[in-house]
Residue frames as qw, qx, qy, qz and C-alpha x, y, z in Angstrom:
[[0.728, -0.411, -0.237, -0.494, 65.37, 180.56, 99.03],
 [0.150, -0.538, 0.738, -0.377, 66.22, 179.31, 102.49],
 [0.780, -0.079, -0.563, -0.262, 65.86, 175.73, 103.32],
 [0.363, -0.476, 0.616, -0.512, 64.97, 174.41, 106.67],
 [0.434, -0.064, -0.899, 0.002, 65.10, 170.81, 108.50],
 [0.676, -0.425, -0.074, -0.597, 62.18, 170.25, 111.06],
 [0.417, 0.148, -0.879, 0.176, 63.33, 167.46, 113.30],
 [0.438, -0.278, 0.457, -0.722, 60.29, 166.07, 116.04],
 [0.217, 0.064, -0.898, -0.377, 58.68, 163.32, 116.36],
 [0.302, 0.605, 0.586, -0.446, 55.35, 164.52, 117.46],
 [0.291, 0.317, 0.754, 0.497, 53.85, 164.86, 113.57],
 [0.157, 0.854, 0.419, 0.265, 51.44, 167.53, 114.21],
 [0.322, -0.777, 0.148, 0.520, 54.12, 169.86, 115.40],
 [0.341, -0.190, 0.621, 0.680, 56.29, 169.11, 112.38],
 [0.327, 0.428, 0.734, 0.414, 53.04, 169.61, 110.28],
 [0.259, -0.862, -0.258, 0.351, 52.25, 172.66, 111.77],
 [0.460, -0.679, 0.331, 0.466, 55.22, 174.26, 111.70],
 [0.364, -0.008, 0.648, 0.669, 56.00, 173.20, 107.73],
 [0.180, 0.704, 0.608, 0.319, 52.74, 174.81, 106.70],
 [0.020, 0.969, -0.155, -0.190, 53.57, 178.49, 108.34],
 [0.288, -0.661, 0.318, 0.615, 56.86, 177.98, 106.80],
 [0.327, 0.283, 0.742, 0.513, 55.78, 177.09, 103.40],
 [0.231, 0.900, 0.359, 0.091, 53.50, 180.18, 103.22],
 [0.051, 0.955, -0.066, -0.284, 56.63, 182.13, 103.72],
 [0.818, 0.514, -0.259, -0.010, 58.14, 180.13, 100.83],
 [0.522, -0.444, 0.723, -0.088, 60.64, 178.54, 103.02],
 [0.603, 0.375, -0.677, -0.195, 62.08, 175.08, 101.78],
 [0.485, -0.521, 0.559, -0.424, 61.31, 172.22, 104.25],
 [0.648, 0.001, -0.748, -0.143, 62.34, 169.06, 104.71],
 [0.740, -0.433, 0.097, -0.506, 61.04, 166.99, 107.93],
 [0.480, 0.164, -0.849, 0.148, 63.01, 164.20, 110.10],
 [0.706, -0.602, -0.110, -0.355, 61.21, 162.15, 113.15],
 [0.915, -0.355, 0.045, 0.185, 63.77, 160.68, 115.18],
 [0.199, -0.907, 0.267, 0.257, 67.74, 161.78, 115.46],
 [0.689, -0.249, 0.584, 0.350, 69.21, 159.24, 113.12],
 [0.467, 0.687, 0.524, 0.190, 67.04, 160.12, 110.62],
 [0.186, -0.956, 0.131, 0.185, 67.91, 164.12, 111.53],
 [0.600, -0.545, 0.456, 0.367, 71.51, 163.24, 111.03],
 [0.554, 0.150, 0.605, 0.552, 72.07, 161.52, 107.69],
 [0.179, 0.873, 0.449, 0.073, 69.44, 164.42, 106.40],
 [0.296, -0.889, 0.218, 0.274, 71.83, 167.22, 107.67],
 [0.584, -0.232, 0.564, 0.536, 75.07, 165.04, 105.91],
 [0.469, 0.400, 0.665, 0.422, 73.23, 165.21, 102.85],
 [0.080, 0.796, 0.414, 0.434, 71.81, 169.01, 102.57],
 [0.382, -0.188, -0.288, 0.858, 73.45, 172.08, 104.28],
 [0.180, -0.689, -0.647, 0.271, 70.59, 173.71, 106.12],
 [0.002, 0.726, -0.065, 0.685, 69.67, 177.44, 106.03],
 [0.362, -0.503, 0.462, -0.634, 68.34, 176.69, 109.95],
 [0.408, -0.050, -0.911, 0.042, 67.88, 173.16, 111.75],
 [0.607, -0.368, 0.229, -0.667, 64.74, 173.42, 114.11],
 [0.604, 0.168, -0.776, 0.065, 65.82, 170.57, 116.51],
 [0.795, -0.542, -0.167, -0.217, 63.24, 168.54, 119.27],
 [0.028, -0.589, 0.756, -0.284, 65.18, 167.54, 122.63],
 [0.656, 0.032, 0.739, -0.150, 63.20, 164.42, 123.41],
 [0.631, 0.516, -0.308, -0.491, 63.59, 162.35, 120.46],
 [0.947, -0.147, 0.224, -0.179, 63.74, 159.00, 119.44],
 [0.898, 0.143, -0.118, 0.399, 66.78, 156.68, 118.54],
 [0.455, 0.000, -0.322, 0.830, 69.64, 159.42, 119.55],
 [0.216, -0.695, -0.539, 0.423, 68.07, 162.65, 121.31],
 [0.136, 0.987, 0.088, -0.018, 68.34, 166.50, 120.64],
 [0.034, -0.851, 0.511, 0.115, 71.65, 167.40, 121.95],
 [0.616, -0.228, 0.628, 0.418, 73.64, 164.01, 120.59],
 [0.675, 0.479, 0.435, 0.353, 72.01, 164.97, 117.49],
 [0.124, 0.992, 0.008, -0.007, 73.45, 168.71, 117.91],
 [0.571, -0.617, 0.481, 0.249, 76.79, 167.42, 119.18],
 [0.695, 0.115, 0.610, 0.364, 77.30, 164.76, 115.99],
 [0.446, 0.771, 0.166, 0.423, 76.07, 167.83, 112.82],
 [0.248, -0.945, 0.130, 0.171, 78.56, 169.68, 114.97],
 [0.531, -0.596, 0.470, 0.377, 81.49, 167.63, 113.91],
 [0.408, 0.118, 0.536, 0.729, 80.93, 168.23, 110.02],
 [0.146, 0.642, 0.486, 0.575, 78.83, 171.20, 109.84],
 [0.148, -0.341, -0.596, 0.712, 78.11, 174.70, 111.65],
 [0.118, -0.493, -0.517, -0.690, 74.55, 175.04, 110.21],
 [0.339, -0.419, 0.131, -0.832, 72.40, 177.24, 112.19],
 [0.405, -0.316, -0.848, -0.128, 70.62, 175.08, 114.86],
 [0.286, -0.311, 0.269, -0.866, 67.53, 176.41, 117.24],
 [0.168, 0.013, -0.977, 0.134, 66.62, 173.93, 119.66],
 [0.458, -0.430, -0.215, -0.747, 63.08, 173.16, 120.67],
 [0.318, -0.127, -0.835, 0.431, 62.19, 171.74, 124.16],
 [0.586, -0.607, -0.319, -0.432, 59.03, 171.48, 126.00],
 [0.645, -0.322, -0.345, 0.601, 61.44, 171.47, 129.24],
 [0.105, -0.927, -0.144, -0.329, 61.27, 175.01, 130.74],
 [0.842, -0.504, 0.139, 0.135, 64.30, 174.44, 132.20],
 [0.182, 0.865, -0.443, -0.152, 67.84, 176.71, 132.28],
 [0.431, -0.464, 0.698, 0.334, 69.95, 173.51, 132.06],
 [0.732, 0.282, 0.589, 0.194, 68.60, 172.21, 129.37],
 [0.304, 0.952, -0.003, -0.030, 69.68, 175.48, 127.41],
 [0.333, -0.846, 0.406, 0.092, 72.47, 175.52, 129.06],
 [0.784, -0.090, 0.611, 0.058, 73.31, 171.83, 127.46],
 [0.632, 0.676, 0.376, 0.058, 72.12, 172.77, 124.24],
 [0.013, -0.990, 0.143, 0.002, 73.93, 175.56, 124.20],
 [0.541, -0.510, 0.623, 0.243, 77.43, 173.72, 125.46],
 [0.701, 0.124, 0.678, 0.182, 76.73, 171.16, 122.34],
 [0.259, 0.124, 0.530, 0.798, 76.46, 173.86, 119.60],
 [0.142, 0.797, 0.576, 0.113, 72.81, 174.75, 119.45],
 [0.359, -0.020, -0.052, 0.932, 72.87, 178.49, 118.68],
 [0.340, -0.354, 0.067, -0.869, 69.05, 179.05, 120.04],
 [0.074, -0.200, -0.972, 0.100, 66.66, 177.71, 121.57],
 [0.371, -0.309, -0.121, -0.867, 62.82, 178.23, 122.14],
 [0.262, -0.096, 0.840, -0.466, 60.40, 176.73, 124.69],
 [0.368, -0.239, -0.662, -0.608, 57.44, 175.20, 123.54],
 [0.418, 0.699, 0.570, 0.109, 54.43, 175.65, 123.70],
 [0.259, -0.140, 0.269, 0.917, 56.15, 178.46, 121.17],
 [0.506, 0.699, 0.220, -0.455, 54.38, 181.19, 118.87],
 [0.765, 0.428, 0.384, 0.289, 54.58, 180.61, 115.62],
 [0.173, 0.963, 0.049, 0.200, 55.51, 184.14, 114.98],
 [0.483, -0.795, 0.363, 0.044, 58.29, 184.33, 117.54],
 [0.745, -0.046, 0.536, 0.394, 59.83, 180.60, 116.07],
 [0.640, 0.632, 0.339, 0.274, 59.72, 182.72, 112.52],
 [0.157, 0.977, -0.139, 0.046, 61.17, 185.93, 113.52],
 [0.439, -0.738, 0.470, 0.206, 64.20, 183.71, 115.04],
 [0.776, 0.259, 0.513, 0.260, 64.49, 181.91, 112.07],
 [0.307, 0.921, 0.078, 0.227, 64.56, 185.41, 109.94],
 [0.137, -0.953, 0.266, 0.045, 67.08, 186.83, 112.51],
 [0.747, -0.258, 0.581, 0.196, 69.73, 183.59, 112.42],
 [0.712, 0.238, 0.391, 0.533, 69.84, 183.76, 108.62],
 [0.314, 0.850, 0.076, 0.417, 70.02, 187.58, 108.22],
 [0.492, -0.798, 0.340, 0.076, 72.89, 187.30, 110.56],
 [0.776, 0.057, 0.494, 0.388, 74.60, 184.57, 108.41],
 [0.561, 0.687, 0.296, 0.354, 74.02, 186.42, 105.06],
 [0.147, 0.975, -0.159, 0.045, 75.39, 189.81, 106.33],
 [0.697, -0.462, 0.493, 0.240, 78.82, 187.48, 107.95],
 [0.772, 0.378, 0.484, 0.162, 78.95, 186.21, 104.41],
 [0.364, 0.898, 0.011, 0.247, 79.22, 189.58, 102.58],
 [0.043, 0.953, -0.297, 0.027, 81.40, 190.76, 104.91],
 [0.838, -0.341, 0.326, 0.274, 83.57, 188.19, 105.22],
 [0.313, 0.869, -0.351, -0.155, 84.88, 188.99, 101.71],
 [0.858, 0.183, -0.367, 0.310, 88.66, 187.34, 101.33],
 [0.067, 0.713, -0.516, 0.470, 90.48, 189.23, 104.46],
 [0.847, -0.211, -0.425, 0.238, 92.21, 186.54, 106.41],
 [0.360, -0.815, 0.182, -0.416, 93.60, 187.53, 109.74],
 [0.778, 0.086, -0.531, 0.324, 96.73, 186.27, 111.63],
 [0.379, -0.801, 0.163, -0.433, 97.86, 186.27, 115.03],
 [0.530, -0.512, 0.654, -0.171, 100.42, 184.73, 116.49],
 [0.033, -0.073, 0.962, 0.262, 100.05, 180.63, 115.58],
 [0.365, 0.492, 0.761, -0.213, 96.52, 181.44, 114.65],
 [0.102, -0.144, 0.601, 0.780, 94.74, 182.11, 111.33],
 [0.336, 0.430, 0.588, -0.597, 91.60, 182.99, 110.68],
 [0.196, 0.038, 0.621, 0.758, 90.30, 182.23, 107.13],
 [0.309, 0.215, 0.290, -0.880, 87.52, 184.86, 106.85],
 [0.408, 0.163, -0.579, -0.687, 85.77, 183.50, 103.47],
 [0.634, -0.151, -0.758, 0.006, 85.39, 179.49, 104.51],
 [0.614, -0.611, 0.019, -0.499, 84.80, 180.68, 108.39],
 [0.940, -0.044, -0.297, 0.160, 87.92, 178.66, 109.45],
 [0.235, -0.925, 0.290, -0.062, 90.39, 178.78, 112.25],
 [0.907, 0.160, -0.343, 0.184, 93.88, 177.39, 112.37],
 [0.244, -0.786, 0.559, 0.100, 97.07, 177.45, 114.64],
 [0.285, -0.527, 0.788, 0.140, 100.06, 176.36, 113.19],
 [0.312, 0.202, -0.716, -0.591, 98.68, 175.09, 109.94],
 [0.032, 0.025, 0.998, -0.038, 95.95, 172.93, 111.72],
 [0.378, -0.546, -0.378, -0.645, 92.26, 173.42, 111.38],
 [0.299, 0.083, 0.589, -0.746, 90.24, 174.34, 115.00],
 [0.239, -0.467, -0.774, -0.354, 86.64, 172.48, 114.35],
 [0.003, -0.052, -0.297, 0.953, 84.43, 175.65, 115.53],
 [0.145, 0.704, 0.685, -0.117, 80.71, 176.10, 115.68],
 [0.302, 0.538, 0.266, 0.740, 79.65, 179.18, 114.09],
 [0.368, -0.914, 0.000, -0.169, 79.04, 181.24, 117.27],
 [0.609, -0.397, 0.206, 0.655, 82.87, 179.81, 118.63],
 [0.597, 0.338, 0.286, 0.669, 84.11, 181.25, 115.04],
 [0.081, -0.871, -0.256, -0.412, 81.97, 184.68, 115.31],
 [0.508, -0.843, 0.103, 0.142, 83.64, 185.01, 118.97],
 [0.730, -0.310, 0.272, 0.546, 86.91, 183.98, 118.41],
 [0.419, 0.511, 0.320, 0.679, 86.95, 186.50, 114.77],
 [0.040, -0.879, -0.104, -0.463, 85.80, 189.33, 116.78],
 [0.656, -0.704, 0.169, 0.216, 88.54, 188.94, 119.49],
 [0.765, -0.124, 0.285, 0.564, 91.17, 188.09, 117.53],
 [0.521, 0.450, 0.346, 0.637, 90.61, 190.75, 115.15],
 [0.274, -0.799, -0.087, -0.528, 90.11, 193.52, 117.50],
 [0.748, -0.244, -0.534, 0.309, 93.02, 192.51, 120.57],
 [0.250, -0.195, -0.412, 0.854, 93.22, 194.18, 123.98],
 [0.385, -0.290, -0.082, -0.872, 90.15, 195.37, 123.05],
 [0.103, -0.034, 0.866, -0.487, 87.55, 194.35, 126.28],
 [0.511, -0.210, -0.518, -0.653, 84.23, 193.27, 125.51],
 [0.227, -0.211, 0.775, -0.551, 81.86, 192.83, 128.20],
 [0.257, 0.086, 0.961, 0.044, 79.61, 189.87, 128.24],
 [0.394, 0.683, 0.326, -0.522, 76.21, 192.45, 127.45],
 [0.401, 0.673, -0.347, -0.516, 78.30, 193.77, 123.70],
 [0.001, 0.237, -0.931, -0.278, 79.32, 190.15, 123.03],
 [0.237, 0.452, 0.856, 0.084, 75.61, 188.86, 122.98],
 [0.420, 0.772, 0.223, -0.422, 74.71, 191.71, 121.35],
 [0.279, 0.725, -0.414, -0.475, 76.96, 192.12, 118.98],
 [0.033, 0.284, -0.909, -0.302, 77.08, 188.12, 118.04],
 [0.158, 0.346, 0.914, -0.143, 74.14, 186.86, 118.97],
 [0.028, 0.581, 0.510, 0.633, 72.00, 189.89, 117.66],
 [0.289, -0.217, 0.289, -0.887, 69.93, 192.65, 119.86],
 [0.689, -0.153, -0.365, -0.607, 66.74, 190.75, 118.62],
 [0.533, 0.128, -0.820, 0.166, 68.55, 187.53, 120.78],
 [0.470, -0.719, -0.153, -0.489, 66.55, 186.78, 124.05],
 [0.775, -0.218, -0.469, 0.362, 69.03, 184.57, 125.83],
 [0.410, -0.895, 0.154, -0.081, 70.91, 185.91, 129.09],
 [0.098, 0.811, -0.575, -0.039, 74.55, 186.64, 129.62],
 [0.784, -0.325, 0.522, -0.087, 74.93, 182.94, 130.59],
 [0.822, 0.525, 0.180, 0.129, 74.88, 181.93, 126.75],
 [0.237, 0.875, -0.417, 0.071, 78.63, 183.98, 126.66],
 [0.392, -0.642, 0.615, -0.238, 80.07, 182.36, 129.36],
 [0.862, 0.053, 0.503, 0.017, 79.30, 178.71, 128.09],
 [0.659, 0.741, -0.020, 0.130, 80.30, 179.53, 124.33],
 [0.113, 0.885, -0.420, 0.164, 83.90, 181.32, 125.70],
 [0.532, -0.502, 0.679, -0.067, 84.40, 178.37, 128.10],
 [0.814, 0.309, 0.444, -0.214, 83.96, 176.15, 125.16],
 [0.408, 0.841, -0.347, 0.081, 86.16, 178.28, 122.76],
 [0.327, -0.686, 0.623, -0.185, 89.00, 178.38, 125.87],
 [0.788, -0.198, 0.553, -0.184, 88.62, 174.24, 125.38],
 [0.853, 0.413, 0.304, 0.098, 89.21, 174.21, 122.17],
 [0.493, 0.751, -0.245, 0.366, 92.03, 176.97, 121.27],
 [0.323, -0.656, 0.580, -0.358, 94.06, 177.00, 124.87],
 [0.504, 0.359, -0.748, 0.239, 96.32, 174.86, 125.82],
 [0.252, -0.332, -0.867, 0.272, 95.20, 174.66, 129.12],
 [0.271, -0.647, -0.544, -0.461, 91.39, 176.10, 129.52],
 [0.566, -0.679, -0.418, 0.209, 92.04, 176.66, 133.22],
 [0.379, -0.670, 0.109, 0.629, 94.68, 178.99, 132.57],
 [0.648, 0.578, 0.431, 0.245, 94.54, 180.53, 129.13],
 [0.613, -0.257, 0.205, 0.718, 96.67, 182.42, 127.49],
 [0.069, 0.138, 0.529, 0.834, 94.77, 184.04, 124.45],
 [0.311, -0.591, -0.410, -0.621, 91.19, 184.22, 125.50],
 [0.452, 0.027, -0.714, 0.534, 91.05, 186.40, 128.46],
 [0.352, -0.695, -0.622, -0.081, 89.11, 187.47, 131.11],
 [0.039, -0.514, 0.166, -0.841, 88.94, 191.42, 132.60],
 [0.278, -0.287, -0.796, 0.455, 87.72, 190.54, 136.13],
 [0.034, -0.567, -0.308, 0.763, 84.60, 192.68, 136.40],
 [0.304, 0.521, -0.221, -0.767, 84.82, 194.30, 133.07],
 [0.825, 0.471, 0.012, -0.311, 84.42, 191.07, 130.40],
 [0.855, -0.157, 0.369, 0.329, 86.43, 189.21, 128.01],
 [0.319, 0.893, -0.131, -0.289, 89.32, 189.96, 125.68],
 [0.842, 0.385, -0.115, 0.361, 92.05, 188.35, 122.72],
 [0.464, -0.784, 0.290, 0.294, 95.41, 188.75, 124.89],
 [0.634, 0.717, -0.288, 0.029, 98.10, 189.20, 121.76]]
């Protein structure tokens, strides 16, 4: 049974929302404010995190930034802001959707359905095949990267990108098959959501982001793992 956190602190949203997901026997727990959100997350590893951007005591994206640096549970941000930076923010900090509100209920469920029947099939296949490359290591099971015996702290879209480059190099992927083929078909974002996720990766595995060495760019054609 999957178990979601609710995080808003407008009450009849959060009550809302837990009653259509309790008829589809969902597990929910409910936080109003981002401190609360936080310790809640430490304590229970989420199926999906459905996380407000205006919130009290720390906001949306500090509270996406902070369960980033001990967890990459699903998170789909909610924001009554119609507005591409704020995606764009969310996005940068980890979130790995987002929806506008005023939302359908139906729509917030099917991305909830598609986020964890993406996880579950990652799972199966993940199996035990670990993957090496160079001074990187890719431990398929636990969803972990290393170079040179250290851990990389990845979100679970960095991992997804960085597993399907690394394990597939000099092959060229152009920004359209990378948000299809990580993010899902079903996924509505726009190509932008690659470009923020890769420049993010590029910050975290490259020595220097401005010139990288391992995740590269095909002028024109997309990106690709340079062996």
């Amino acid at each position: 049974m999957a178990r979601v956190l609710v995080v808003d602190d407008e009450k009849s949203i959060v009550k809302g929302i837990r009653f259509s997901l309790l008829q589809d026997a969902y597990e929910v727990d409910c936080a109003y404010d981002g401190e609360e959100a936080i310790e809640m997350a430490k304590k229970t590893e989420y199926d999906v995190v459905l996380l407000d951007l205006m919130l009290p005591k720390l906001d949306g994206i500090q509270v996406c930034q902070q369960i980033r640096d001990f967890s990459d549970m699903p998170i789909i941000m909610l924001t009554a802001k119609n507005d591409d930076m704020d995606k764009i923010l969310g996005l940068e900090f980890g979130a790995d959707d987002y929806v506008t509100k005023p939302f359908n209920i139906l729509e917030l469920k099917a991305r909830i359905k598609a986020i964890i029947r993406r996880n579950q099939k990652k799972a199966k296949s993940a199996g035990d095949k670990n993957v090496t490359k160079g001074e990187f290591e890719l431990m398929a099971e636990s969803r972990r990267l290393f170079r040179d015996g250290k851990e990389i702290n990845l979100t679970a879209k960095e991992y997804d990108l960085i597993e399907l480059l690394i394990s597939n190099p000099g092959t060229v992927y152009s920004r359209e098959q990378l948000l299809n083929i990580v993010w899902g078909a079903d996924f509505p974002g726009d190509l932008r959501t690659v470009d923020v996720h890769i420049r993010r990766l590029r910050e975290k595995v490259e020595k220097n982001p401005s010139d990288p060495r391992y995740v590269c760019t095909k002028w024109g054609v997309g990106y690709y793992y340079k062996v």
